[in-house]
N, C-alpha and C positions, 0 to 999 in steps of 0.2 A: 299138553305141549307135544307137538309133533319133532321128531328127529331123524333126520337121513346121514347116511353114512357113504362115502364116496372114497372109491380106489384109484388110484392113479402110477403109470409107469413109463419110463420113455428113458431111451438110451440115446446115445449120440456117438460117433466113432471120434478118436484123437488123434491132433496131428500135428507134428511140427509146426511152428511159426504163428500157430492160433491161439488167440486168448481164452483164461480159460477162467471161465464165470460159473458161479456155484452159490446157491441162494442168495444171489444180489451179492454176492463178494468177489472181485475181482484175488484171484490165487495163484503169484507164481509158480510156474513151473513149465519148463523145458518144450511139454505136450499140453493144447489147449482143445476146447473139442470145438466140431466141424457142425456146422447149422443155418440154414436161412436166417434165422434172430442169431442173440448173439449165444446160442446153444447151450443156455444155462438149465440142466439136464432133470437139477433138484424144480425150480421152479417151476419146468412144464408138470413134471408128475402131480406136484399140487394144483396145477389147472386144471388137467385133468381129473385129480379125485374130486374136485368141486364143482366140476360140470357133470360129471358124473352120477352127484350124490343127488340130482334133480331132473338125471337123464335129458340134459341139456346137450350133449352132442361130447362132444372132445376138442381136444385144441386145434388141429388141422384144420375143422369144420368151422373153426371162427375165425381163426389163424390163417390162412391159409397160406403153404409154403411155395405155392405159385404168386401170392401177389406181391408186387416190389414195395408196397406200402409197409410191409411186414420185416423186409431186406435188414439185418443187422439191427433189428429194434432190440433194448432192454427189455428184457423178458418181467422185469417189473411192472410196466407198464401192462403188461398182456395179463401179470396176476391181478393189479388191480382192476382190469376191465372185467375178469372173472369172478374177481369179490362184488362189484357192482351187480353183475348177473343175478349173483346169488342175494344179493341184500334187495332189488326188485323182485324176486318171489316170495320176497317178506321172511325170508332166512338170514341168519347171521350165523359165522364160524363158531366155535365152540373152541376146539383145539385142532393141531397137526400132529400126525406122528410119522416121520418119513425117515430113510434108510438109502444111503449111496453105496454105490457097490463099485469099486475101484479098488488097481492094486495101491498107487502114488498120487497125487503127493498124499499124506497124512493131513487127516478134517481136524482133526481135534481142535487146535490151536483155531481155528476158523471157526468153529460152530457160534459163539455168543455174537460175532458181528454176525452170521447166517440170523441169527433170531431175531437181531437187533435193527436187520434189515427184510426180514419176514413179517416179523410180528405188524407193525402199524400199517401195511398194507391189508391183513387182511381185521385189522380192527380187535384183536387180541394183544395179549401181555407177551413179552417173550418167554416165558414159562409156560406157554401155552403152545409152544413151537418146539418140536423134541428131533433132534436132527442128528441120526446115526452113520454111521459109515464101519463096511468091513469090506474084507479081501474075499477074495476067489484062492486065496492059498496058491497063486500063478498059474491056476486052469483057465479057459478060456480064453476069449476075447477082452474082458478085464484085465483076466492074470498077465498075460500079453502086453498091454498099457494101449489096447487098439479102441479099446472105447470105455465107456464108462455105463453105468445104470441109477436110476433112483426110485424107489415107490414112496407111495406116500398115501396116507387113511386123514381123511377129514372127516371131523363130526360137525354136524349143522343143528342147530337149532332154531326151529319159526317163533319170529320174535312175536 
């Protein structure tokens, strides 16, 4: 059995008056982040560690943040066009393990619908989806509340 391993990372800046989306969970709060789609921050990192793990390009390259077809789309839809990707090179997911990097709001409380709406797009259990979050200790661009960050490691295995 063959297995690829794929990294993914992508930030988004925050800002008043936007909604703020985070593994297919819409999350109040006050600062929403700023994006051609609708800048859900965790989702792209896992497009990208999945296009990645097959050296299939990145998300821009499929994505593109010039085209209007793209404007405001669910970033769900773009993971499952990536899990398709991946399931035509005769691969399927394995697991996620990804990591948001924010000062506010707090994930906790959000992580199981994060899974619950992770998990069946890319064809795993939600136990198979591990979705972390920590501060910047109020250094940076983070600590600041000016944007956010997510990585994220996918395991693939050829079915």
């Amino acid at each position: 059995m063959s297995f690829r391993i794929g990294t993914g990372i992508d930030f988004h800046q925050l800002a008043e008056g936007s909604a703020l989306w985070i593994g297919g969970v819409h999350i109040p709060h006050h600062k929403g982040a700023v994006g051609h789609s609708d800048a859900d921050v965790l989702l792209h990192a896992i497009c990208d560690a999945l296009l990645g793990a097959l050296a299939l390009g990145d998300i821009g390259e499929h994505f593109p943040n010039t085209d209007p077809a793209y404007k405001g789309i669910d970033s769900k839809i773009l993971l499952s066009k990536c899990v398709e990707m991946i399931h035509a090179k005769g691969y399927r997911v394995v697991n996620v393990d990804a990591t948001l990097c924010l000062e506010a709001p707090k994930i906790r409380p959000y992580v199981k619908s994060m899974q619950a709406a992770i998990a069946p797009l890319m064809a795993i259990a939600p136990d198979a989806v591990s979705v972390k979050a920590t501060t910047t200790e109020k250094m940076g661009f983070a600590g600041r509340e000016e944007g956010l960050m997510a990585t994220a490691t996918v395991l693939l295995q050829q079915s």
